[in-house]
N, C-alpha and C positions, 0 to 999 in steps of 0.2 A: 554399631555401624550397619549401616543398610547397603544392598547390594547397589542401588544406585551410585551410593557417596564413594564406591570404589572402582566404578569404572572412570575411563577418560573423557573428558569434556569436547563434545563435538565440536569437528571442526567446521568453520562455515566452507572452507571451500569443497565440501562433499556436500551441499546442496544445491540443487537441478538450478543451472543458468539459460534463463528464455535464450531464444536464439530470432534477433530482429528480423524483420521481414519488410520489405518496401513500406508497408502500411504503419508500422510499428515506429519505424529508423528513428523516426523526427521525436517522439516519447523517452526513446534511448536516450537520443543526444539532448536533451532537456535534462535528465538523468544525471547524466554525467557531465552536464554543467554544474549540478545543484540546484536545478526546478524541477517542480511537477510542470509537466504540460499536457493537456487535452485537447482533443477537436471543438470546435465549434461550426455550427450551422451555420452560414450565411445569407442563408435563405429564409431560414424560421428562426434564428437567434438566438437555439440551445445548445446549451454547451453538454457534450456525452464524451462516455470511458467506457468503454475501451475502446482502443482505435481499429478503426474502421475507414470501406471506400467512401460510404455513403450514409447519410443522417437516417438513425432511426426513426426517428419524426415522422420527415416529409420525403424522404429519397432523396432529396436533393446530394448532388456532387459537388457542389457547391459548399467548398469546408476550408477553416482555416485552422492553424495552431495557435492554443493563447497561455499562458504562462497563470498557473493556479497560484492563489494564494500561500496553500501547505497547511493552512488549514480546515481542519473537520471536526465532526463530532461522531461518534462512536455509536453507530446505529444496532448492531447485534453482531454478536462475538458467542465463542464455544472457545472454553480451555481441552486442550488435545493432550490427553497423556499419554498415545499415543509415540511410541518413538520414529522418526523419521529418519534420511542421511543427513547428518550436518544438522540436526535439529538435538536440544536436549530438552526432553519434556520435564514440565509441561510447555506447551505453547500455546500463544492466544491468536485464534484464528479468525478474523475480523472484517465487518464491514462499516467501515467508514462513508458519512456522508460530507462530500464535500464544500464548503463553502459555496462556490459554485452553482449547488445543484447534484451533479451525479455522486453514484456510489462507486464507492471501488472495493474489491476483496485486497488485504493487504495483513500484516501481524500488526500483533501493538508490541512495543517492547519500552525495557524502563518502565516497567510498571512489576510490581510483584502478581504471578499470575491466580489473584483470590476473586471472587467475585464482588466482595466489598470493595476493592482497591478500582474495579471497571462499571461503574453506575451507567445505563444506557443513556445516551448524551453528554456522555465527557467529551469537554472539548480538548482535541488531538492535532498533535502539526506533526508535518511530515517531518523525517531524514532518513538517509541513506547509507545502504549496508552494501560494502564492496562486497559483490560475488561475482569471482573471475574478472571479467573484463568489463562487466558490466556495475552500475548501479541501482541496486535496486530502492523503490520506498517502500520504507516502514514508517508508521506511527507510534508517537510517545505520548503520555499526557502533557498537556500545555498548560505550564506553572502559569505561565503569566494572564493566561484567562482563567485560572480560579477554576474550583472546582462543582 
């Protein structure tokens, strides 16, 4: 037996819960409906993540909220064996690209953390992991679009 297999299994509510802010709220509450949502431009057309007052683009203020697919694909990831609070390593710590268009930093989880098991461009859909009061998204592999 290994020192790992004898400690306790992290708990998730000992990991850091964002704290919304004006800019953020409308992300949350997509969240915790059970959407992804991001900004979009109204100006130039493109949809960006992370939220923001104004379009990276073009400046524009001009922005509205639009309800993401949930799904991506798996653009580069690093397994962390790193131990964190609320984390039990390893963890795969990711970036996803969205249907969409933009990237988001986020974990994959539901996946065994090997590098065979995560081929760059697996396609991924989102769900969501209660921490605290909030939901957050993670990514799993998506059965139904094949590997």
């Amino acid at each position: 037996m290994s020192i790992t297999d004898t400690k306790p299994r992290a708990d998730v509510a000992e990991r850091f819960v964002p704290r919304p802010s004006p800019e953020t709220q409308p992300f949350w509450d997509g969240t915790a409906a059970g959407e992804l949502r991001i900004q979009s431009c109204l100006s130039c057309s493109r949809p960006f993540f992370y939220p923001r007052s104004s379009c990276p683009r073009c400046g524009s203020e001009d922005l509205e909220w639009i309800r993401c697919s949930g799904r991506a694909t798996l653009h580069s990831y690093v397994i962390s064996a790193r131990p964190a609070p609320g984390f039990d390593p390893p963890t795969v710590i990711a970036v996803v690209e969205l249907e969409e268009g933009p990237r988001m930093m986020t974990n994959v989880v539901g996946v065994d953390p090997d590098p065979q098991n995560l081929p760059l461009d697996l396609p991924v859909r989102v769900s969501f992991e209660d921490r605290g009061a909030l939901q957050i998204p993670v990514f799993e592999p998506d059965e139904e679009a094949g590997r």
